[in-house]
C-alpha atoms as a printed R data frame, in Angstrom:
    type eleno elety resid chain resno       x       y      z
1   ATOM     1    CA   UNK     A     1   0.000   0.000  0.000
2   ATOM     2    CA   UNK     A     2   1.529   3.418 -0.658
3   ATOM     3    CA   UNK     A     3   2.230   5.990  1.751
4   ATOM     4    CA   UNK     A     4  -0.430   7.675  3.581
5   ATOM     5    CA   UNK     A     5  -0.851  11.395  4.609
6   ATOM     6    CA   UNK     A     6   0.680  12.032  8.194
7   ATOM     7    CA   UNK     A     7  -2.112  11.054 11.103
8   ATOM     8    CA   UNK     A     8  -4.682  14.052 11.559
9   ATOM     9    CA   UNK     A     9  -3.845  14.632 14.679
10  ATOM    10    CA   UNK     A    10  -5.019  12.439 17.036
11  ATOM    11    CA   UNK     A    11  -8.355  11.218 18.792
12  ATOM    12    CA   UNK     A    12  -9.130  14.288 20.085
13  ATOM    13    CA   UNK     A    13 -12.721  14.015 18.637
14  ATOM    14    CA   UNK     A    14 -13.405  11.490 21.462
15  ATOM    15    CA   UNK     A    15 -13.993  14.559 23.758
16  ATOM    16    CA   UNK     A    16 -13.454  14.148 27.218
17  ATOM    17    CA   UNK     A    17 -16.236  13.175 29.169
18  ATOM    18    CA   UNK     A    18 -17.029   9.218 29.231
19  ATOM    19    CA   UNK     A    19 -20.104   9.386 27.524
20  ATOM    20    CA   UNK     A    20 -19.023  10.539 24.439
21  ATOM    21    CA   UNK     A    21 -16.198   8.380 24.273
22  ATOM    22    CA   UNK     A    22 -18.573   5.182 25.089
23  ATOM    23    CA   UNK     A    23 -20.327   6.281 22.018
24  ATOM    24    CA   UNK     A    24 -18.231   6.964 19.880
25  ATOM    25    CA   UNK     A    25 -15.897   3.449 20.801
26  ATOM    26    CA   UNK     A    26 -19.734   1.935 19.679
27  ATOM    27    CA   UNK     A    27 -19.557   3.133 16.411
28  ATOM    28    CA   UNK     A    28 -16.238   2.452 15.895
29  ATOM    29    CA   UNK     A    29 -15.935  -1.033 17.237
30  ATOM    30    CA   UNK     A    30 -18.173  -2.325 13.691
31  ATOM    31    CA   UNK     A    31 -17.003  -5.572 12.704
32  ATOM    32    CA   UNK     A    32 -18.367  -4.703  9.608
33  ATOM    33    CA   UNK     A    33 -15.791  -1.943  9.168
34  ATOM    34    CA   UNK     A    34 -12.693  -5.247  9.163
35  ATOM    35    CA   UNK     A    35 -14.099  -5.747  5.278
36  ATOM    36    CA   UNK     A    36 -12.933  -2.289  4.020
37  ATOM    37    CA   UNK     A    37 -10.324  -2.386  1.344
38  ATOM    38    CA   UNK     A    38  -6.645  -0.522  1.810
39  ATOM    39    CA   UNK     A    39  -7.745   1.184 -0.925
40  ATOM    40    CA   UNK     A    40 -10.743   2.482  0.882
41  ATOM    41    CA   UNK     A    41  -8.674   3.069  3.609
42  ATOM    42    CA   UNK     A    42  -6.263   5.256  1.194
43  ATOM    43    CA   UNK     A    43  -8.650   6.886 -0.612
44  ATOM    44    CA   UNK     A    44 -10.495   8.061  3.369
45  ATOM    45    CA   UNK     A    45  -7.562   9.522  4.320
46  ATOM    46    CA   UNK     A    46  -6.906  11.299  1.536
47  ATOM    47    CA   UNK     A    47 -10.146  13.023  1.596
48  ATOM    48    CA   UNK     A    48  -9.514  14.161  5.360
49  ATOM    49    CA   UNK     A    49  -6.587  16.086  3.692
50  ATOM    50    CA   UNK     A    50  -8.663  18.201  1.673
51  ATOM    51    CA   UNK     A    51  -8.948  21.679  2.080
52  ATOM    52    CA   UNK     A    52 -12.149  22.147 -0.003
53  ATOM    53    CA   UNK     A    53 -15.653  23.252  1.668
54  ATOM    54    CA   UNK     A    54 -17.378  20.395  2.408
55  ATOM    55    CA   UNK     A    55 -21.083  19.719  1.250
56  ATOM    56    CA   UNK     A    56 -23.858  18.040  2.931
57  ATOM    57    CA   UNK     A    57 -22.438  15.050  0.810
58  ATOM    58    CA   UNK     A    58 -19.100  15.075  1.217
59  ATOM    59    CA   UNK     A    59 -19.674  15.898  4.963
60  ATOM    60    CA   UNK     A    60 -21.281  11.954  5.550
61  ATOM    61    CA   UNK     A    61 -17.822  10.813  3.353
62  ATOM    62    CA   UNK     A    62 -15.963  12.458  6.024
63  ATOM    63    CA   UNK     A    63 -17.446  11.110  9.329
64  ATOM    64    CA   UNK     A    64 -17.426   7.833  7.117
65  ATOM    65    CA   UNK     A    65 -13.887   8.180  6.233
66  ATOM    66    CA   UNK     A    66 -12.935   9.702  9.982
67  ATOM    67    CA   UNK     A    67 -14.843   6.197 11.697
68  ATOM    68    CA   UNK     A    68 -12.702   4.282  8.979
69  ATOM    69    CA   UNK     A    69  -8.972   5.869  9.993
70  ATOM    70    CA   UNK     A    70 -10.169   5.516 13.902
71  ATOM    71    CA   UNK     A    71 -10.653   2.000 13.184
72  ATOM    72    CA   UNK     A    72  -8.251   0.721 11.004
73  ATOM    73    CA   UNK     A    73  -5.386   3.027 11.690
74  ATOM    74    CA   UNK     A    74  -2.885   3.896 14.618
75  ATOM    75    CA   UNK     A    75  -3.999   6.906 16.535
76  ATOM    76    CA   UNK     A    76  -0.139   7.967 16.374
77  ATOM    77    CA   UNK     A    77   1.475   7.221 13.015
78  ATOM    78    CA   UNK     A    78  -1.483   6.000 11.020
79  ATOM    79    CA   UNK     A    79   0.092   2.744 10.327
80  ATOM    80    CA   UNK     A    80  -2.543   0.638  9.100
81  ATOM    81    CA   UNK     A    81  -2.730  -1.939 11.797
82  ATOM    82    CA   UNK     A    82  -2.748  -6.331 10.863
83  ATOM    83    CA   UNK     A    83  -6.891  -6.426 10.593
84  ATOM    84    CA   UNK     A    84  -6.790  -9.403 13.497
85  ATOM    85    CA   UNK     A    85  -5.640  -6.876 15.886
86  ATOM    86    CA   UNK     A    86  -8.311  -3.328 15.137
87  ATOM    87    CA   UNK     A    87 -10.255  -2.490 17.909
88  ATOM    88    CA   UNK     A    88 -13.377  -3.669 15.662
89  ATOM    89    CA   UNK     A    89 -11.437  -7.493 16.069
90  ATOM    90    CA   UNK     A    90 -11.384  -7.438 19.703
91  ATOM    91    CA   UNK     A    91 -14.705  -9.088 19.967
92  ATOM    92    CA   UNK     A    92 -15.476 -11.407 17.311
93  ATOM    93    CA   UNK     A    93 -11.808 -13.044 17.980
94  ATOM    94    CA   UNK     A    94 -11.484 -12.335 21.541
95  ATOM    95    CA   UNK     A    95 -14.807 -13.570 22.598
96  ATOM    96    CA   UNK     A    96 -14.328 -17.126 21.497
97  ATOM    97    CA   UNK     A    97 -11.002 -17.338 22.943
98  ATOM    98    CA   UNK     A    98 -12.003 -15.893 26.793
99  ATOM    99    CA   UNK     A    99 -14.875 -18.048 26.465
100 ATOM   100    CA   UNK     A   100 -12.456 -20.977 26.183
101 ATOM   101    CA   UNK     A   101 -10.317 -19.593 28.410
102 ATOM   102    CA   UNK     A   102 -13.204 -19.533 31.263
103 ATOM   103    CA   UNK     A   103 -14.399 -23.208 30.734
104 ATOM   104    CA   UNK     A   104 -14.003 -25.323 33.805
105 ATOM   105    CA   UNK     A   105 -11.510 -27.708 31.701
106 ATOM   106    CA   UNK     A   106 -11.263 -31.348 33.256
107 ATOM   107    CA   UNK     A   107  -7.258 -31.270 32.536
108 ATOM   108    CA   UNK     A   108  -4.224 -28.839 32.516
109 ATOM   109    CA   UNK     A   109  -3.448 -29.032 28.954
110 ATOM   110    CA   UNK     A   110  -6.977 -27.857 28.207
111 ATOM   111    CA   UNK     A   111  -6.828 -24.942 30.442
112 ATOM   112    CA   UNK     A   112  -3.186 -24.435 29.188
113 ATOM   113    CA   UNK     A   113  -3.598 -24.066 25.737
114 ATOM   114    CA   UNK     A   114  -7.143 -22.139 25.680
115 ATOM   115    CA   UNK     A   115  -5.017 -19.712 28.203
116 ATOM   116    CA   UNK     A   116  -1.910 -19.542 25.448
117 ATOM   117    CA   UNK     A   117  -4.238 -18.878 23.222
118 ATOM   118    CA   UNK     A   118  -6.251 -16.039 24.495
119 ATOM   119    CA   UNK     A   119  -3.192 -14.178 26.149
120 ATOM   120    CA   UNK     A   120  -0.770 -14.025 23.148
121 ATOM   121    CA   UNK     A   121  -3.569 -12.720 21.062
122 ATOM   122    CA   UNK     A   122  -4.456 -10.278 23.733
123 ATOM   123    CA   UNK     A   123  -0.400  -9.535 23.663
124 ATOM   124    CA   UNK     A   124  -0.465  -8.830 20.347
125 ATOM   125    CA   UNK     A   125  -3.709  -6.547 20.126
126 ATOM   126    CA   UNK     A   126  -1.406  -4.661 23.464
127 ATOM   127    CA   UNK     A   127   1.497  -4.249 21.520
128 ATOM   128    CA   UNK     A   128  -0.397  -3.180 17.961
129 ATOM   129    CA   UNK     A   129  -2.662  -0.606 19.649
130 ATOM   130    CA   UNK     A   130   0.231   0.716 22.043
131 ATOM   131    CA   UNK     A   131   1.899   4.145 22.340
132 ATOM   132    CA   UNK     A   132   4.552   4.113 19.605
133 ATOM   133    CA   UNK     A   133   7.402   6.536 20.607
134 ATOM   134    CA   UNK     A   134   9.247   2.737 21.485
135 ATOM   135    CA   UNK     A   135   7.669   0.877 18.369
136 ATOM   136    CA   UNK     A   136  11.264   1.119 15.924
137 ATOM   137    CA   UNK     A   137  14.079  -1.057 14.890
138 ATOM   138    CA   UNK     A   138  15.853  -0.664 17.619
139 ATOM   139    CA   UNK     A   139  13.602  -2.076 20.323
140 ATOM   140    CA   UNK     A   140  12.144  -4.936 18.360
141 ATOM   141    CA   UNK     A   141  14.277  -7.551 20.003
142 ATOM   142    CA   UNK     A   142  13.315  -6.301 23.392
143 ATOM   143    CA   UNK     A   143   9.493  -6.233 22.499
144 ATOM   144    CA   UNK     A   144   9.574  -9.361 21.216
145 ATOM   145    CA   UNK     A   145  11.037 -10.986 24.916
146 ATOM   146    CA   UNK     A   146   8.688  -8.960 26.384
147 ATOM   147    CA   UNK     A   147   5.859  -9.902 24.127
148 ATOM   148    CA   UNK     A   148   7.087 -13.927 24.884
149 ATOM   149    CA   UNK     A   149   7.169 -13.248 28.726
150 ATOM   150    CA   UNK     A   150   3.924 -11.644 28.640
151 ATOM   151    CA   UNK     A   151   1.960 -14.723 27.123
152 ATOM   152    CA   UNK     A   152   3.574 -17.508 28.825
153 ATOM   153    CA   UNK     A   153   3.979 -16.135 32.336
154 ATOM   154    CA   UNK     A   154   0.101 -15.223 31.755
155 ATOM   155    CA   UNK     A   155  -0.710 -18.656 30.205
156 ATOM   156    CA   UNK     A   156   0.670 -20.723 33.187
157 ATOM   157    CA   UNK     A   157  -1.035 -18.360 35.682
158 ATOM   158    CA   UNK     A   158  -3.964 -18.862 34.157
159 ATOM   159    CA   UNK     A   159  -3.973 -22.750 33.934
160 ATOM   160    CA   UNK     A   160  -2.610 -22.934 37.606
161 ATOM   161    CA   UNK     A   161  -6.172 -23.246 39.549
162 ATOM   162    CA   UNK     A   162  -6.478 -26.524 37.149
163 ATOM   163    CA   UNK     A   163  -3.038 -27.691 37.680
164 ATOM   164    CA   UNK     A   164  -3.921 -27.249 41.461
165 ATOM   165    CA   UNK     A   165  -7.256 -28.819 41.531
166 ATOM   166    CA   UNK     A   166  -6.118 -31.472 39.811
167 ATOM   167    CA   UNK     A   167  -3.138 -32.633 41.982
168 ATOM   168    CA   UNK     A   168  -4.093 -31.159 45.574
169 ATOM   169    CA   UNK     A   169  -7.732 -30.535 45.829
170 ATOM   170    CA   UNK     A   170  -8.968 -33.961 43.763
171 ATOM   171    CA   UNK     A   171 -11.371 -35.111 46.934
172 ATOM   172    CA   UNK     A   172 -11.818 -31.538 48.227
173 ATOM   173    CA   UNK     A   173 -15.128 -30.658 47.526
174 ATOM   174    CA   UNK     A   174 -15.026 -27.022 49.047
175 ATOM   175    CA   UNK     A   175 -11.496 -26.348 47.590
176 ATOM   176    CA   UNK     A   176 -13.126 -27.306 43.867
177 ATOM   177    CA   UNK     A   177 -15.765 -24.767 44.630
178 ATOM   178    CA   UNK     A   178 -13.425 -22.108 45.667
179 ATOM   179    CA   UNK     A   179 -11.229 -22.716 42.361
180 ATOM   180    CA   UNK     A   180 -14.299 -22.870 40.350
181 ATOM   181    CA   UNK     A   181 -16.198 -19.416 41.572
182 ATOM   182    CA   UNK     A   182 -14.058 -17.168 43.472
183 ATOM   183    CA   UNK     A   183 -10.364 -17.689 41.539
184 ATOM   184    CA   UNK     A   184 -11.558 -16.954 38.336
185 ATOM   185    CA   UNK     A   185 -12.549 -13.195 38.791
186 ATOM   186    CA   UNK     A   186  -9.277 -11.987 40.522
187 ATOM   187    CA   UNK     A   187  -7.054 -14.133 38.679
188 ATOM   188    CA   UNK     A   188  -8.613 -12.892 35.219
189 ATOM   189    CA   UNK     A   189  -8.184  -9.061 36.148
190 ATOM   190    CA   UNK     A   190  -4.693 -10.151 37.424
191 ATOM   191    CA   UNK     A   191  -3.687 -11.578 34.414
192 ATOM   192    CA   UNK     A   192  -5.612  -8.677 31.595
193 ATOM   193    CA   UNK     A   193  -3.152  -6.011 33.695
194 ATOM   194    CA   UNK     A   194  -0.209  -8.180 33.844
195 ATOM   195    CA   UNK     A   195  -0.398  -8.564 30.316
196 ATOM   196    CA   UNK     A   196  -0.469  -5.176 29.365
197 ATOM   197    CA   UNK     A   197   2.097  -4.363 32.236
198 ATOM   198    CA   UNK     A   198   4.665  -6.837 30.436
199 ATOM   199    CA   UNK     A   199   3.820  -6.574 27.092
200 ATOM   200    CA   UNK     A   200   4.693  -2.357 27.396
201 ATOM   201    CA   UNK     A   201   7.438  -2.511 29.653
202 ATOM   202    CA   UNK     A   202   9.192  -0.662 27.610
203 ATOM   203    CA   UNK     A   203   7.341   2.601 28.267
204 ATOM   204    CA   UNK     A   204   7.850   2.461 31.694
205 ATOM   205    CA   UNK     A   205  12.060   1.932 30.912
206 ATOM   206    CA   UNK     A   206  12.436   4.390 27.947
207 ATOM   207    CA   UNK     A   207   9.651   6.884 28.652
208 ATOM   208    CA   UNK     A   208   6.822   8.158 26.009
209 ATOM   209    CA   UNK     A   209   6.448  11.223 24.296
210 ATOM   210    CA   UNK     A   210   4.853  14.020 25.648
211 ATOM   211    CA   UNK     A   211   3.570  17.211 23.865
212 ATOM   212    CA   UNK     A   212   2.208  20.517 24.004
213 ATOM   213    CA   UNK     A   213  -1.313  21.591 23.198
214 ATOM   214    CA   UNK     A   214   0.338  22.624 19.357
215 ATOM   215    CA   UNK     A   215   1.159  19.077 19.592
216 ATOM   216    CA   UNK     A   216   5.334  20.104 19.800
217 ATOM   217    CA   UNK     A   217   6.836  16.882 20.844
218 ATOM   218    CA   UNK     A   218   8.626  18.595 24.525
219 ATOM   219    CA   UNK     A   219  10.683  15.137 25.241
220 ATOM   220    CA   UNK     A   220  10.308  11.790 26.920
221 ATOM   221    CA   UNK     A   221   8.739  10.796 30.057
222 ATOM   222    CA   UNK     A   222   8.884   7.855 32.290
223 ATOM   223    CA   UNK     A   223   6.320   8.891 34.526
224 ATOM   224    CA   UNK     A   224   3.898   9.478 31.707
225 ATOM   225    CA   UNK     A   225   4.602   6.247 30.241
226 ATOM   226    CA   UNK     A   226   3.926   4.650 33.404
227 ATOM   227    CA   UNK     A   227   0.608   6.528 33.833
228 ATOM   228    CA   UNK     A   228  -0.616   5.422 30.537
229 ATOM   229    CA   UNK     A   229   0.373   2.110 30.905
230 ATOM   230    CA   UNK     A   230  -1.198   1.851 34.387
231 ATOM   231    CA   UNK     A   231  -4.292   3.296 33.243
232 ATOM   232    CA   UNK     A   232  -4.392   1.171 30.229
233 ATOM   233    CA   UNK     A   233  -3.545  -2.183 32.784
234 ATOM   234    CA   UNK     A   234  -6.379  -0.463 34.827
235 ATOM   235    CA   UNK     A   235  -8.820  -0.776 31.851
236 ATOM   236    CA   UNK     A   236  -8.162  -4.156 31.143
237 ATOM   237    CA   UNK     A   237  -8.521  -5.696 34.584
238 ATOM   238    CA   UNK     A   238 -11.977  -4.494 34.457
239 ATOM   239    CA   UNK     A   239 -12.447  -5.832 31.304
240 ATOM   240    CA   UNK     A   240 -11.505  -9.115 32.288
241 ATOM   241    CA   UNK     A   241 -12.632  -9.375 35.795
242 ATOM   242    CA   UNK     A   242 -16.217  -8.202 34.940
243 ATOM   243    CA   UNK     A   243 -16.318 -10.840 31.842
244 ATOM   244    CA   UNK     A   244 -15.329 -14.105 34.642
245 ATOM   245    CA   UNK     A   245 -17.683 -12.408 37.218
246 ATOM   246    CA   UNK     A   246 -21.014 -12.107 35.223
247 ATOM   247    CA   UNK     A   247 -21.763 -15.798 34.308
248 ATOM   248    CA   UNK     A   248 -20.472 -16.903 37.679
249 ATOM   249    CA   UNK     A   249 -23.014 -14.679 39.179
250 ATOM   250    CA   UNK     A   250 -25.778 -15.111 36.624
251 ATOM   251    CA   UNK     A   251 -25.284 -19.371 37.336
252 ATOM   252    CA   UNK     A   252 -25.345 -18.745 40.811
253 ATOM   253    CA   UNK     A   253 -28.698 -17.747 40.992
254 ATOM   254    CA   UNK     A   254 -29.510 -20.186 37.930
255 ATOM   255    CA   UNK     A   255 -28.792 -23.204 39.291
256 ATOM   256    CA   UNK     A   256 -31.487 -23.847 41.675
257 ATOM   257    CA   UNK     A   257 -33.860 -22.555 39.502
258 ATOM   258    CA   UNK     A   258 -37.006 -24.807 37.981
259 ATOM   259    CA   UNK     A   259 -35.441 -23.992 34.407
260 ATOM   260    CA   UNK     A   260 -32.135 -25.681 35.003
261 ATOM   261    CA   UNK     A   261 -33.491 -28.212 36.842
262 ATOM   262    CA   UNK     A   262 -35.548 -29.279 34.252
263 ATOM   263    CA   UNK     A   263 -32.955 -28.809 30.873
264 ATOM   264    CA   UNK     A   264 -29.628 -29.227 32.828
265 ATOM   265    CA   UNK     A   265 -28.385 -29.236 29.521
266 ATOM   266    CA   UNK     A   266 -28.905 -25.433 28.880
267 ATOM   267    CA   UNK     A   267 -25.984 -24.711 32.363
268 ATOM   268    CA   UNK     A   268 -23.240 -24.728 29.487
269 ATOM   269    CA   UNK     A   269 -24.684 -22.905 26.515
270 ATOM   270    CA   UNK     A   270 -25.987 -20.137 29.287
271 ATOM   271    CA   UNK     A   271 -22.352 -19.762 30.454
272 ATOM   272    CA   UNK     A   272 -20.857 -19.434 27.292
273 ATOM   273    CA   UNK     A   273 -23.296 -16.750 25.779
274 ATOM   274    CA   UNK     A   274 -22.904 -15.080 29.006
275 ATOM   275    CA   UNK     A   275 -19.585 -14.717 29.295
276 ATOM   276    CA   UNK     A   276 -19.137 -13.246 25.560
277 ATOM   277    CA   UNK     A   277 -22.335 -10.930 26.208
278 ATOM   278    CA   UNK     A   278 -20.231  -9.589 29.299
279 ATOM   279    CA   UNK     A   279 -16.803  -9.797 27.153
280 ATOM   280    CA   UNK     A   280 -18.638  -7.849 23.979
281 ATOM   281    CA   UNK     A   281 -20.418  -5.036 26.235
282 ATOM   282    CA   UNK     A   282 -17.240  -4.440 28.410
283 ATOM   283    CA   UNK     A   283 -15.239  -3.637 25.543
284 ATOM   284    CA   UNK     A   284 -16.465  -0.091 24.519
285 ATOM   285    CA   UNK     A   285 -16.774   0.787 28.378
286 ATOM   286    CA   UNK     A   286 -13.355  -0.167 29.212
287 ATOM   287    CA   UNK     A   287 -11.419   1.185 26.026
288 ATOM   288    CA   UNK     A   288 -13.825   4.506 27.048
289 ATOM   289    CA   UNK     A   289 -12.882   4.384 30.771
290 ATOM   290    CA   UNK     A   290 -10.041   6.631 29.845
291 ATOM   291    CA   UNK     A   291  -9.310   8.819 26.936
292 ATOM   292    CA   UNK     A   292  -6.815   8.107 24.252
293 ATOM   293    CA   UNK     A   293  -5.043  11.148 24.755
294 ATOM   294    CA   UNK     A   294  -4.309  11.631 28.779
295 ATOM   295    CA   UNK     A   295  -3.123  14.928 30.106
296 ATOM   296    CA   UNK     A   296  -0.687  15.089 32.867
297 ATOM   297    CA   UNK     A   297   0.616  18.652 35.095
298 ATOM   298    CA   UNK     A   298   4.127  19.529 34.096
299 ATOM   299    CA   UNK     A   299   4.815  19.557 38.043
300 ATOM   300    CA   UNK     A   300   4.510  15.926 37.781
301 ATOM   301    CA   UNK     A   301   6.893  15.062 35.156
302 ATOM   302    CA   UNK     A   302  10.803  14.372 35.338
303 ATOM   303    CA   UNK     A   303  12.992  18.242 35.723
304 ATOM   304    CA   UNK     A   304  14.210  18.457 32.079
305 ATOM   305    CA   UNK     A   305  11.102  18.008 30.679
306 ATOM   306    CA   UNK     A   306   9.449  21.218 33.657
307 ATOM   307    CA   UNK     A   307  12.664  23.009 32.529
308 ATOM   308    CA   UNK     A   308  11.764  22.963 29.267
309 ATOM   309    CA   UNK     A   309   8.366  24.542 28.357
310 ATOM   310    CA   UNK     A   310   6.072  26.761 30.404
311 ATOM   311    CA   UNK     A   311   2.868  25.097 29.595
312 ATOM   312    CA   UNK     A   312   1.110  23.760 32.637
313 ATOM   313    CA   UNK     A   313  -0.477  20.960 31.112
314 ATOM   314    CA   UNK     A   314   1.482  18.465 28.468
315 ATOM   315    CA   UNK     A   315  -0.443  15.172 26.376
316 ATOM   316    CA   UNK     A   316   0.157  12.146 25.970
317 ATOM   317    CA   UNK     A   317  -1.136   8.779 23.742
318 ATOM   318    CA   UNK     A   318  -2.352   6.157 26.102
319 ATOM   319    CA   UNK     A   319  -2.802   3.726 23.494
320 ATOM   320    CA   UNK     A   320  -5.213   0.635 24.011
């Protein structure tokens, strides 16, 4: 694909308050929006680079071609981003996968590989949707350890309440139980931060770019690296955690009922259309939970960077 214009600005439409984002990450998460050609893509931005008056006409091209770049591109090179890993993937591939991920697997390789599976594609959408001041030649070594680290220190986590059941709790009722209904929810929002945490180490090391309201790049922080990964981690843990807790809760008060009683049979498809109900409407409240382009005081960033500039607030790009 040929070069594109440089990224209009960033997603500074998203507007600040959470409503607006929540809305606007609706419109933009479209699956439908995965089947648009690069040349579509192109050709949208492109026609955010004209100067000409727009028309009532041109003005529904625009939004169209705007919703396109938001989904398809990177908010902060607009690098068009592997399809598998655009925020309009995250749910008809990630769904599946948690849903696997949450089954109560009879064996450790199960449980392993469903865990593998979900975490190194999670990894990946991290890493693709990042902030990309560290995303160059230099670093793509150290990105790829991390990105390795990430899934498998995340996979065995997450297969270790089966591994444990299995060899220590076999005839421990209450200890199954426990495994079964109360792990899942911490461990889940353990392991959605952890993998974000380890997956962008290297903004917390090297620092991200930080700029002025003209968008003036004013140098490199660690500390607001390490604020937008932590609210990033932040957003993911509630992702996750709220996607193990709703079927566990919604079976809870289920399984005594005359329904399941009667068509035992529907306890498994309930929890699995739960679970990706909970998975598909988390997703536009936690990539909304905080905006795409944080602010942070310039008394709260590293001397070189305060010695610098005079303005009193400086930007940053979270990422996702």
């Amino acid at each position: 694909m040929e070069t594109l214009p440089p990224p209009v600005s960033t997603r500074t439409s998203e507007g600040q308050s959470f409503v607006k984002r929540f809305l606007q990450w609706l419109d933009i998460l479209d699956p439908i929006l995965l089947l648009s050609t690069e040349e579509e893509i192109k050709n949208g931005q492109l026609l955010l680079h004209e100067d000409s008056t727009p028309d009532p006409a041109r003005d529904t091209k625009v939004k169209k071609a705007w919703r396109l770049r938001l989904a398809s591109l990177h908010p902060d090179t607009g690098a068009v981003i592997l399809p598998i890993f655009r925020p309009p993937a995250f749910l008809p591939v990630g769904a599946p996968l948690v849903v696997a991920a949450l089954l109560p697997h009879q064996g450790v390789k199960p449980a392993f590989f469903w865990q593998l599976l979900f975490q190194a594609y999670s990894a990946g959408f991290n890493l693709a949707n990042g902030n990309a001041t560290n995303q160059v030649d230099q670093f793509r070594t150290k990105q790829g350890v991390l990105l390795l680290s990430a899934v498998s220190c995340t996979a065995l986590l997450g297969a270790a309440p089966q591994l444990i059941m299995k060899r220590y709790c076999r005839d421990m009722p209450a200890m199954q139980v426990f495994f079964r209904k109360f792990v899942p929810v911490p461990l889940m929002a353990f392991l959605g931060a952890y993998n974000v945490a380890v997956t962008r180490l290297i903004d917390f090391e090297n620092g991200i770019e930080v700029v002025d309201k003209n968008g003036n790049v004013v140098g490199l922080s660690k500390k607001a690296g390490a604020k937008a990964v932590k609210e990033t981690a932040v957003s993911r843990s509630l992702l996750l955690g709220t996607t193990a807790l709703v079927p566990i809760v919604l079976l809870h008060f289920l399984e005594s009922t005359r329904f399941i009683l009667r068509n035992p049979l529907a306890f498994a498809p309930i929890r699995h259309i739960s679970t990706a109900v909970a998975f598909g409407l988390m997703i536009p409240v936690s990539f909304s939970l905080f905006p795409q382009i944080g602010k942070i005081r310039r008394e709260n960033l590293e001397p070189s960077i305060v010695s610098s500039t005079k303005e009193q607030e400086l930007y940053y790009s979270r990422g996702l």
